[in-house]
VOMI-15216 format. One record per atom (N, C-alpha, C): residue in one letter; y, x, z. Coordinates in steps of 0.05 Angstrom, whole numbers, plus 5000, padded with zeros to 4 digits. Each point is the difference from the previous one (the first is absolute). Example, Ala and Ser with C-alpha at 12.3 -4.5 7.8 and 13.67 -1.06 7.14 Angstrom:
A488652645156;A502449825000;A502450185000;S502149934986;S502450165001;S502249855014;
% end
This chain:
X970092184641;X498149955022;X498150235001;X499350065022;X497750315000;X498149935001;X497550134990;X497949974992;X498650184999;X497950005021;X498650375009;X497949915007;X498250205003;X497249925001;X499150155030;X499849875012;X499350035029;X497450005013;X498550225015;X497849905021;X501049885030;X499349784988;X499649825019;X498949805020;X500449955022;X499049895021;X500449704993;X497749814988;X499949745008;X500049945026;X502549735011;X500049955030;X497449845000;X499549884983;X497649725007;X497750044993;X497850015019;X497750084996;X497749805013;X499149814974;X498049825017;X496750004992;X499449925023;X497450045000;X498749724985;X497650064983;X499749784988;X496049904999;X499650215020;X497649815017;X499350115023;X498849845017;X498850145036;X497250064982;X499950235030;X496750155001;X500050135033;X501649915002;X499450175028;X500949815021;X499850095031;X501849865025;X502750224998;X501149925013;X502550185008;X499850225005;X501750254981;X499250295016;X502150065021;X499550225014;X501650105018;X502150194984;X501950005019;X502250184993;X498750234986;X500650214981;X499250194984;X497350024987;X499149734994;X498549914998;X499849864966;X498550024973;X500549814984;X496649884991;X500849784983;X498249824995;X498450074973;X497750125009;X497750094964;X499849684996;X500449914978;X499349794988;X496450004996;X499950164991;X497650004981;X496949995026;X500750185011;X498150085035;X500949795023;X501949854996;X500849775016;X500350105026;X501350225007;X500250155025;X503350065011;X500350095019;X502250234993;X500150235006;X501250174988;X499850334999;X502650085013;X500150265014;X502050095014;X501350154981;X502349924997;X502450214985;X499650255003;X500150254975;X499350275002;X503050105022;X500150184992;X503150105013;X501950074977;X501550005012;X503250054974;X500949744975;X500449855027;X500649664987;X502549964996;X501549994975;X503349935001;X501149735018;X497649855013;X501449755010;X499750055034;X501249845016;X500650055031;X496649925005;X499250095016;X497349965017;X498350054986;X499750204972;X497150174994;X499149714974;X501049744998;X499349824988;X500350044972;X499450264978;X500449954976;X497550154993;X498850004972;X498150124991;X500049774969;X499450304992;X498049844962;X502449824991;X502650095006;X502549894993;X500049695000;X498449925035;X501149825005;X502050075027;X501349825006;X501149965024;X499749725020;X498149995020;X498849815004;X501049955036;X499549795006;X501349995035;X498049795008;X499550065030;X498049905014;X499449614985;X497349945001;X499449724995;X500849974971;X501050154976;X500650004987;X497849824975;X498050065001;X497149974979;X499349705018;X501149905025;X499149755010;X499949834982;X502249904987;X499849824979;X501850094970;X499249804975;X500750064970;X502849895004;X501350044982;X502749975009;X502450135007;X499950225018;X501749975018;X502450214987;X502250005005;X501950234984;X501250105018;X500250224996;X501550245026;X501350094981;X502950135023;X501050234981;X500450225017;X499050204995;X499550335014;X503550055002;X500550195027;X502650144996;X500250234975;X501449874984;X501350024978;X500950394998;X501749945028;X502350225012;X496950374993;X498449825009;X498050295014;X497550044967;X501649934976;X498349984972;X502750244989;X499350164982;X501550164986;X499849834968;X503149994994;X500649924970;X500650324991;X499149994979;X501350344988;X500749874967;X501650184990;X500750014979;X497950024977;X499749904986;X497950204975;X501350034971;X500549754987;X501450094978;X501749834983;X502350064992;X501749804998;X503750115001;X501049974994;X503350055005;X501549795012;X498949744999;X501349855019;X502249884980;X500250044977;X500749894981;X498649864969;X501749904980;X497649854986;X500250214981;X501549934988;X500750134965;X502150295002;X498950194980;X499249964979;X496750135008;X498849854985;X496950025005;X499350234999;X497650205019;X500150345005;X496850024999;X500150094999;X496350165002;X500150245011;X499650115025;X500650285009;X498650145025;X501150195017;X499249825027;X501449935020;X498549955026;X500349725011;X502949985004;X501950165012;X502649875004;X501450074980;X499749924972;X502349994973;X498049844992;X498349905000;X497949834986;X501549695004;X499749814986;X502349744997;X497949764996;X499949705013;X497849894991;X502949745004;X498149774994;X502049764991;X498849775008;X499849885030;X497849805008;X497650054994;X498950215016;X497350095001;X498149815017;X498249814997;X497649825010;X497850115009;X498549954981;X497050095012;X498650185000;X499050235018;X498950235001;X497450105007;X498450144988;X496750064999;X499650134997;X498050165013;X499150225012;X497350034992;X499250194975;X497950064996;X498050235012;X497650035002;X498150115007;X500950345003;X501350064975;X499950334994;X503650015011;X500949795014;X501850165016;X502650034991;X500349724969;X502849974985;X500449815009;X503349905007;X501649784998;X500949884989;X500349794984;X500849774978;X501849765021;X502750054983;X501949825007;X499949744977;X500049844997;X501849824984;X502750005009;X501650124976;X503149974997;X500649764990;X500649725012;X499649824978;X502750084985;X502949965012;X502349904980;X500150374986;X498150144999;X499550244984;X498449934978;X498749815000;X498549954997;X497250264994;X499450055013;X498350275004;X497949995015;X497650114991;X498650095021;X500050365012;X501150075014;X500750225016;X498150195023;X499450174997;X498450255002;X500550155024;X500150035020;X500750145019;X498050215013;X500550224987;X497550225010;X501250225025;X499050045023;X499850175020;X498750314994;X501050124994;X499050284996;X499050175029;X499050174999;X498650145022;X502650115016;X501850084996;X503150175010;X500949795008;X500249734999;X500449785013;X502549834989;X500050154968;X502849834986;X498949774984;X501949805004;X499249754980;X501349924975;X498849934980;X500750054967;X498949665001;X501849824990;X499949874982;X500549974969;X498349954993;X498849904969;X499949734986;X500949934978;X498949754993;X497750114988;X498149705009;X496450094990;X500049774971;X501949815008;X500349684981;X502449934992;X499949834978;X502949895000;X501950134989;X502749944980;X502050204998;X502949865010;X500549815014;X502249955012;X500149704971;X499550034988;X500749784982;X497949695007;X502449814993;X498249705022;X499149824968;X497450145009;X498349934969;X497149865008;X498050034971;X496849895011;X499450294977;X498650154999;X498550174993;X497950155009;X497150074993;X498750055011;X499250304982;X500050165013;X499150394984;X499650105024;X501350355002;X498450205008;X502550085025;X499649975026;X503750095021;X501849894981;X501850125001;X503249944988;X500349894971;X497649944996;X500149834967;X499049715010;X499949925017;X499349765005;X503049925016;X500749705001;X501949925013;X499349805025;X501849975020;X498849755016;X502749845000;X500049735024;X501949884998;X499649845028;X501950225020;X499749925024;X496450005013;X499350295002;X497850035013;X500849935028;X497749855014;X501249915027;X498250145017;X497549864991;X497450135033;X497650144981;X499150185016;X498050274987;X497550035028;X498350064980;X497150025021;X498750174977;X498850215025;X498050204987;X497349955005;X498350024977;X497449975003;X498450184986;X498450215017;X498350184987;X502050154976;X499049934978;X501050194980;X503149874979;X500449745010;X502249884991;X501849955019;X502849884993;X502349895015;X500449774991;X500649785002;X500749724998;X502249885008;X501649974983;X503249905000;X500049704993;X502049875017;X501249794985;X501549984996;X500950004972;X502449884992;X500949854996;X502049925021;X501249705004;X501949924981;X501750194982;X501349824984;X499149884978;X497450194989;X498149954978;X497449755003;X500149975026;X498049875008;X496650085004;X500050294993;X497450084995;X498850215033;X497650014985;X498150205016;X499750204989;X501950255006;X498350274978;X497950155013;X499550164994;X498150265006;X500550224990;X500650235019;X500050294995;X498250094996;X499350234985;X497150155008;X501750245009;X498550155028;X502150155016;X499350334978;X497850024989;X499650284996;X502050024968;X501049764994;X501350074964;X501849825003;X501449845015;X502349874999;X500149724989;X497449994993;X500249814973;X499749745013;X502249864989;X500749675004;X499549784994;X498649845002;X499449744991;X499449765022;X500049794978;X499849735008;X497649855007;X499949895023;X496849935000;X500449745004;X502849915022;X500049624995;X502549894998;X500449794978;X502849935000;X500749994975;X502149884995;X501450104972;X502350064999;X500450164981;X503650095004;X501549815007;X502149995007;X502149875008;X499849644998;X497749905001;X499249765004;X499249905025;X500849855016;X499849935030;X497549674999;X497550055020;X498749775004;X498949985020;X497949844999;X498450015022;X497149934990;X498850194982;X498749954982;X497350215008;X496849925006;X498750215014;X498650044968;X498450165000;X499050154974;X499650245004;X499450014977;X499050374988;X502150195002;X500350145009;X502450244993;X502849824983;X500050094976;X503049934998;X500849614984;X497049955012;X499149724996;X502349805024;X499150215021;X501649865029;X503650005000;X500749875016;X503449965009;X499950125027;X502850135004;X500950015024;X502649965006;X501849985018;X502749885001;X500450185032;X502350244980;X500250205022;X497650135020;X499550134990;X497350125023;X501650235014;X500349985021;X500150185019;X498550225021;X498649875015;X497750255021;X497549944979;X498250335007;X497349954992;X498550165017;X497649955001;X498550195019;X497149974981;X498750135001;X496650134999;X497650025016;X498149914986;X497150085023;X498250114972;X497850005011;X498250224977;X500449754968;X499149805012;X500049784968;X501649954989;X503949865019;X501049764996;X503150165005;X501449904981;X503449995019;X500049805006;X502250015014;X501349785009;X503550004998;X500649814988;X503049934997;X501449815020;X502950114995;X502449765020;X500749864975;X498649784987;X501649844979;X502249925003;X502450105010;X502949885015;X500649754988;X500450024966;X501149805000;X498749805002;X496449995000;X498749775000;X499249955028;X500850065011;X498449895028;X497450125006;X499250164990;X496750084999;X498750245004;X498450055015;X498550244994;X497750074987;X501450124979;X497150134971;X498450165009;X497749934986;X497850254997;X499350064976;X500150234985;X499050024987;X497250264999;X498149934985;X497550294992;X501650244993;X498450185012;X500250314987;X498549934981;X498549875006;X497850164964;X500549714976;X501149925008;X500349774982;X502149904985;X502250005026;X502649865006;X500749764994;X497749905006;X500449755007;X501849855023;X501149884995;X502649945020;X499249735005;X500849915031;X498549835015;X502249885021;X500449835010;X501649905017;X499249985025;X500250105026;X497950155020;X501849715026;X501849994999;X502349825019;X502749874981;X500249785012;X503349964987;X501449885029;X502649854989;X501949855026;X501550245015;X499850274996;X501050175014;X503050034988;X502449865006;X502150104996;X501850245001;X501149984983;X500150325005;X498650295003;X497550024991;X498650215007;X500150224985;X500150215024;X501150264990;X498450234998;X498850045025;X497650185008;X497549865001;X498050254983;X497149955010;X498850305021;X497749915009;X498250165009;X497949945004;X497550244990;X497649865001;X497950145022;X498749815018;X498450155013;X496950154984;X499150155001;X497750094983;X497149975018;X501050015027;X497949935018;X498649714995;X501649835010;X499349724994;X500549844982;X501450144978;X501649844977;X502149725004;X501450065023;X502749835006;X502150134989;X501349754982;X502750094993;X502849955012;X501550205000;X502249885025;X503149954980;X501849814996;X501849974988;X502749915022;X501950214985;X503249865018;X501049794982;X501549835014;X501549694989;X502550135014;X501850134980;X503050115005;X501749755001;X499749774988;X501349745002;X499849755027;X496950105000;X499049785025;X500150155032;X500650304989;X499950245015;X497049965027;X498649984984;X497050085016;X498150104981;X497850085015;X497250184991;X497749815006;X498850004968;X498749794988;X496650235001;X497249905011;X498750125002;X497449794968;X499650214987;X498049824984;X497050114998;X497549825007;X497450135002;X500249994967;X496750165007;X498750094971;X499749714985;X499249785009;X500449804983;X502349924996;X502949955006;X502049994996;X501049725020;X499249945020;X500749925025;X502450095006;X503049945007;X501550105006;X500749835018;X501350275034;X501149935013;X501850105010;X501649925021;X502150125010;X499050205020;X501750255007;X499450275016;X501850115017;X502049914991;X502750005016;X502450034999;X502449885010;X502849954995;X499149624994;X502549885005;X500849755000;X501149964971;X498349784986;X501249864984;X503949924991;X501950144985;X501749964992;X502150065025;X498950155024;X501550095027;X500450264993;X502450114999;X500550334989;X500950115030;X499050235009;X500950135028;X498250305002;X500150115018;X498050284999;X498950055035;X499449715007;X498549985029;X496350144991;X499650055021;X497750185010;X497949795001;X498149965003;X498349735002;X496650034992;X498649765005;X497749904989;X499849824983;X499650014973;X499649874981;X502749854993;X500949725001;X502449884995;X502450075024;X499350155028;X501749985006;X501650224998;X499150254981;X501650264981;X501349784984;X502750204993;X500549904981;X501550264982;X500849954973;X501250214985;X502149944989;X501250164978;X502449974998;X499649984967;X499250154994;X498049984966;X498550244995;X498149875009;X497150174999;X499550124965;X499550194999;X499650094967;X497550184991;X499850264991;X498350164999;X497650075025;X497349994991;X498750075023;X498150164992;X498750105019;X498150235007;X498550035018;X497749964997;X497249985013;X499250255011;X500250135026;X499550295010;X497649965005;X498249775011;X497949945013;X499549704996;X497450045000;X498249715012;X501449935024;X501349945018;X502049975019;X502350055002;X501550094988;X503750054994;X500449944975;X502449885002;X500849934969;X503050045004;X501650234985;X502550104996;X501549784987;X502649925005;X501649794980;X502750115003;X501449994979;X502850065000;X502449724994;X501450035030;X500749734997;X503350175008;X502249834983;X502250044997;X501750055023;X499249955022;X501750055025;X498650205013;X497450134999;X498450255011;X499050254990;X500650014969;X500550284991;X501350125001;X499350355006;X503050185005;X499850084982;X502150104990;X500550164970;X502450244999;X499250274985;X501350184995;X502549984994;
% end
């Protein structure tokens, strides 16, 4: 099966609060100024309607909810790195470079890329040089499906799934271990902050006091992660400075993706099972945001009357757009 690492165009892009009335054609919606601003020039989408890597269409910011999908056709997929095959595992660059169900990817400040390779089990390095060639690296991990915690390639993972960068660390979950690690990005160095090795619960606590059962998505704000507890139904929080681990939502079947707003502190989770998008306030109020309860399809809509096909990984571009990758609307290399 091929397996390449692609820039890519999410089709589904929903907005996940109003601030404005309806803008006009080439027109998009400042959240924050509650206005709208006229599109600069040199917009990849028809009618001047893109900016600040949204893609937005008239009335769009009217109401929370709503899911569009942009022409697909007029978004460039390009290649980046990958052979389009799995094995035998490569480190190189980009087209002889080899990855093996590659998941979740994060983008730090100084301008590096971090793949989780899960069935590599790896965390993977992808640097852009000034001449414009790309070199992948493993930064983590040595291909062996272990629990170890040391320095890059002396540490092991086991099925890294979802990764989020924060400030001076990276944050992995590893789903087959059940844990929460932490990178430190300037020395490689790997460790455990919640979970215990290869023990599955649903257990909140101290660092390796707590259970998790399959953790999948995680996302970051200045204090708190946040986890897709898959196997438990739940979405975790735990402290940066503490790690204290906390139970933030449960009942979410299936949940795969998190995202966190930093503006207002709403958390947004996909239900790949129930196939909809679960919105949870700062107190942990959870509601529905959009797609239909246990209805699988990839209709366009407001709130339940979108629907998906299995909603998974997400990504918060804005206080008003929220990126999702759902199985019938990603293009891939």
């Amino acid at each position: 099966m091929a397996k390449r690492i692609s820039l890519v165009a999410l089709c589904y892009l929903l907005t996940v609060k109003a601030a404005c009335t309806a803008c006009n054609p080439g027109s998009y919606c400042d959240v924050p100024l509650s206005t709208c601003i006229i599109c600069p020039i040199g917009s990849f989408c028809p009618g001047g309607q893109q900016t600040k890597n949204r893609c937005l269409v008239p009335g769009l910011c009217n109401a929370p909810g709503i899911v569009v999908e942009p022409p697909c056709s007029n978004w460039n997929t390009t290649f980046f790195s990958g052979t389009g095959y799995t094995i035998p595992f490569r480190d190189t660059t980009a087209a002889l470079s080899t990855f093996w169900e590659p998941k979740g990817v994060a983008y730090n400040e100084s301008g590096a890329l971090f793949i989780a390779d899960m069935l590599n089990n790896r965390i993977r390095n992808i640097l852009i040089n000034p001449s414009g060639g790309v070199v992948t690296s493993t930064y983590a991990g040595n291909s062996q499906s272990a629990y170890a915690n040391g320095v890059g390639t002396l540490s092991t993972f086991n099925a890294p799934t979802g990764i989020a960068s924060c400030q001076a660390n990276l944050y992995v979950t590893d789903q087959g271990s059940h844990l929460v690690r932490m990178i430190v990005v300037a020395t490689s160095l790997v460790s455990t902050i919640a979970g215990s090795p290869t023990i599955s619960g649903a257990i909140d606590g101290v660092g390796t006091n707590s259970r998790f059962f399959s953790p999948i998505g995680i996302a970051c704000d200045t204090n708190s992660l946040y986890v897709a507890d898959s196997g438990n139904g739940r979405v975790r929080k735990i402290s940066r400075s503490t790690s204290n681990v906390s139970t933030l939502a449960f009942g979410i079947t299936g949940v795969y993706g998190v995202a966190v707003d930093t503006f207002n502190g709403f958390v947004y989770a996909s239900s790949s099972f129930n196939y909809t998008l679960m919105r949870i306030s700062p107190a942990g109020v959870l509601s529905s945001l959009a797609g239909r309860s246990k209805v699988r399809g990839s209709s366009n809509g407001v709130g339940s009357s979108a629907t998906f096909d299995s909603p998974k990984l997400l990504t918060l571009v804005h206080s008003s757009l929220l990126l999702v990758s759902d199985t019938k609307c990603i293009r891939g290399g």
